[in-house]
Residue frames as qw, qx, qy, qz and C-alpha x, y, z in Angstrom:
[[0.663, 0.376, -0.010, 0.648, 76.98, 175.38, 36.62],
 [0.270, -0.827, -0.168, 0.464, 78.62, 178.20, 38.76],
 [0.336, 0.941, 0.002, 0.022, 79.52, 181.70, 37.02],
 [0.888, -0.053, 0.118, 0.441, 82.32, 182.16, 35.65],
 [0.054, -0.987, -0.072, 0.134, 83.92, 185.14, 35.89],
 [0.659, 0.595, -0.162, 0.430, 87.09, 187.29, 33.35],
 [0.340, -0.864, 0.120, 0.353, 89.64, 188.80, 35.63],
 [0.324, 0.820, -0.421, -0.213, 93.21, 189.78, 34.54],
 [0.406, 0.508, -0.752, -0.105, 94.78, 187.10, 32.86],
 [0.070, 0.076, 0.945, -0.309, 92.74, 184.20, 34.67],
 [0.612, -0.186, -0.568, -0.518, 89.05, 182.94, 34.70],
 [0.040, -0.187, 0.764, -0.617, 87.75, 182.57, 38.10],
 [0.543, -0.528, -0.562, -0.332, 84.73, 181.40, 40.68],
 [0.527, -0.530, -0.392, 0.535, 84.16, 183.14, 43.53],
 [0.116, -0.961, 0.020, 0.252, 85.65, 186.33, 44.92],
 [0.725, 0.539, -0.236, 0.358, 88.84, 187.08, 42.17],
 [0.034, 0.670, -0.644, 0.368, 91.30, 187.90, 45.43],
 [0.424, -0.127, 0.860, -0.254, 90.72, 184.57, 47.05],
 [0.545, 0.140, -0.478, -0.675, 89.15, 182.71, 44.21],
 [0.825, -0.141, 0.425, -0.344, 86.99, 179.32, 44.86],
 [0.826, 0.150, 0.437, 0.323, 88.18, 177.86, 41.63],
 [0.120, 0.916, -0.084, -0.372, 90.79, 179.71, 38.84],
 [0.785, 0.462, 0.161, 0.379, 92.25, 179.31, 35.33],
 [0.139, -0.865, 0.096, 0.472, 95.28, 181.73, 35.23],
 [0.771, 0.468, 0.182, 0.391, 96.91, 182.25, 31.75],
 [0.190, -0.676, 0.238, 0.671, 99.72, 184.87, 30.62],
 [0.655, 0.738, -0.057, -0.152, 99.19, 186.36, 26.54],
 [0.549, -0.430, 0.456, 0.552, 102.45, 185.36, 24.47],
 [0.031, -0.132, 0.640, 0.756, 102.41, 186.59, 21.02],
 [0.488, 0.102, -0.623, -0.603, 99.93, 184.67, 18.87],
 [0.661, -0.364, -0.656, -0.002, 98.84, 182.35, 21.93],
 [0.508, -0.647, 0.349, -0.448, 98.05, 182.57, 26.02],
 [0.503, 0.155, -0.822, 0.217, 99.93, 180.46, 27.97],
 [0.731, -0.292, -0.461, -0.409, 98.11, 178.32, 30.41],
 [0.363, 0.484, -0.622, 0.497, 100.21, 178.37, 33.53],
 [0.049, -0.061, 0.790, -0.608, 98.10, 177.35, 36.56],
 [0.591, -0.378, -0.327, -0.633, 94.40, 175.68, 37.64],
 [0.081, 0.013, 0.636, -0.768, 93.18, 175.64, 41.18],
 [0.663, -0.429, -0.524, -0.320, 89.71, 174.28, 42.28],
 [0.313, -0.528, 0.542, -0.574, 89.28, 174.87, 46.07],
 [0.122, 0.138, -0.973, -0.137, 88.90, 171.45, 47.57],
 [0.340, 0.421, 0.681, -0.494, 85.20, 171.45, 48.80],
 [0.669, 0.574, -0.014, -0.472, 84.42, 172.04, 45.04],
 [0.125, -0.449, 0.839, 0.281, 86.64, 169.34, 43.72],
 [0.121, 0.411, 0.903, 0.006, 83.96, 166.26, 41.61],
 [0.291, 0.655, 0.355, -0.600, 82.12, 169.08, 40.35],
 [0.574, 0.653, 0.314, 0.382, 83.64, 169.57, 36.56],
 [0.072, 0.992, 0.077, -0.067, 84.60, 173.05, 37.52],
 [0.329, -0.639, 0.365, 0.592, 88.14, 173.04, 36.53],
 [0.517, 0.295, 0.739, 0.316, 87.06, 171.54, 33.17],
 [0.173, 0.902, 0.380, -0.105, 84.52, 174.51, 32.81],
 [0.128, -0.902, 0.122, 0.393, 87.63, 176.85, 33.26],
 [0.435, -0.158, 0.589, 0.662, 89.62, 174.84, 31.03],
 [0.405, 0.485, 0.698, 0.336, 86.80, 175.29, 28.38],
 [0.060, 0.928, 0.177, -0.321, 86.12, 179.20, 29.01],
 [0.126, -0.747, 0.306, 0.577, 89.53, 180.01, 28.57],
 [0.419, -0.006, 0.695, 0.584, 89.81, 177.83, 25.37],
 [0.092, 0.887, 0.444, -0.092, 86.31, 179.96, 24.37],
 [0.042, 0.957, 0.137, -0.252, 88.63, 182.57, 24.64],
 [0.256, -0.411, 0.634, 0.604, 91.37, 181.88, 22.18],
 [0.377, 0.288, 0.758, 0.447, 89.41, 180.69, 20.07],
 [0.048, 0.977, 0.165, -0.125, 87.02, 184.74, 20.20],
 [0.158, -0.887, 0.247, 0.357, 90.59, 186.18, 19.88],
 [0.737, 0.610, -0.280, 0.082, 92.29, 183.82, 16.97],
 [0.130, -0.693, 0.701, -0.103, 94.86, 182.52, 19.79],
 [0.730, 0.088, -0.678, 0.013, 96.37, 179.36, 20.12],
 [0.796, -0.551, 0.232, -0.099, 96.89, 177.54, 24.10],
 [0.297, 0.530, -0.657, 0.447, 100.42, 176.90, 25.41],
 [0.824, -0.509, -0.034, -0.244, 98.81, 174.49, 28.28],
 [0.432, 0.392, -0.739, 0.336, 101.86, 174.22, 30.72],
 [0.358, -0.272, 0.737, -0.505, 99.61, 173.09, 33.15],
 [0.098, -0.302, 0.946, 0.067, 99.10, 169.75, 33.41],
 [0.441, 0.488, 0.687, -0.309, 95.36, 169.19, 34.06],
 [0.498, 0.662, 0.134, -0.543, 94.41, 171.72, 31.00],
 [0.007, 0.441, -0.835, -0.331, 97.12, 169.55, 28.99],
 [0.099, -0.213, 0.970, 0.058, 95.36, 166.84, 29.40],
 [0.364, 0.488, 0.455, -0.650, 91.79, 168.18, 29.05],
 [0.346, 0.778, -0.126, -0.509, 92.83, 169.39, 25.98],
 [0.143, 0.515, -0.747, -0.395, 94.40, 166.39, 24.41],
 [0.279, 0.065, 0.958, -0.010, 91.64, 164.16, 25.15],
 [0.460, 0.655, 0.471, -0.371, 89.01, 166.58, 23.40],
 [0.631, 0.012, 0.453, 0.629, 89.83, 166.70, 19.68],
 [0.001, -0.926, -0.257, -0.277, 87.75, 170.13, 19.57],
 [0.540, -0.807, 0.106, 0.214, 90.71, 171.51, 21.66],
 [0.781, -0.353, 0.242, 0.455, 93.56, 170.27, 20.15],
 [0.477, 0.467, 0.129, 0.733, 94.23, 171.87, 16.93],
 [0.122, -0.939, -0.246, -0.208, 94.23, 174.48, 19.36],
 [0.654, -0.707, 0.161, 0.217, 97.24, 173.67, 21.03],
 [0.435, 0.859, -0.259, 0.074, 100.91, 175.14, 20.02]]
């Protein structure tokens, strides 16, 4: 498993100005919205965008938020794991 690492408003691997792989959210009230995941392709078949979906859901659930997933992959992470969903708003 490679580290995962907090920047501002995103979950990364790598260096956080050129990341290798990156979750990027944005806070909205009572939930973070989920607006972009990126996996460089030479790390693609690894899990690691999964991982980031799962940090950042780690971290709504530490902070009492809900997930606004308007990106597509963490949408669909998150509606096939039924630990996830009552997470989504």
């Amino acid at each position: 498993m490679m580290e995962i690492l907090q920047g501002n408003n995103k979950f990364y691997v790598g260096n956080e100005a050129s990341p290798d792989a990156e979750i990027t959210f944005q806070p909205s009230g009572d939930a973070i919205v989920i607006d972009h995941t990126y996996t460089d392709p030479k790390l693609r078949g690894q899990g690691i965008a999964k991982q980031l979906v799962e940090r950042a859901v780690d971290y709504a659930r530490e902070h009492n938020l809900k997930i606004v997933p308007l990106c597509p992959y963490a949408r669909v992470v998150m509606e096939r794991d039924p630990e996830m969903q009552s997470l989504i708003k």
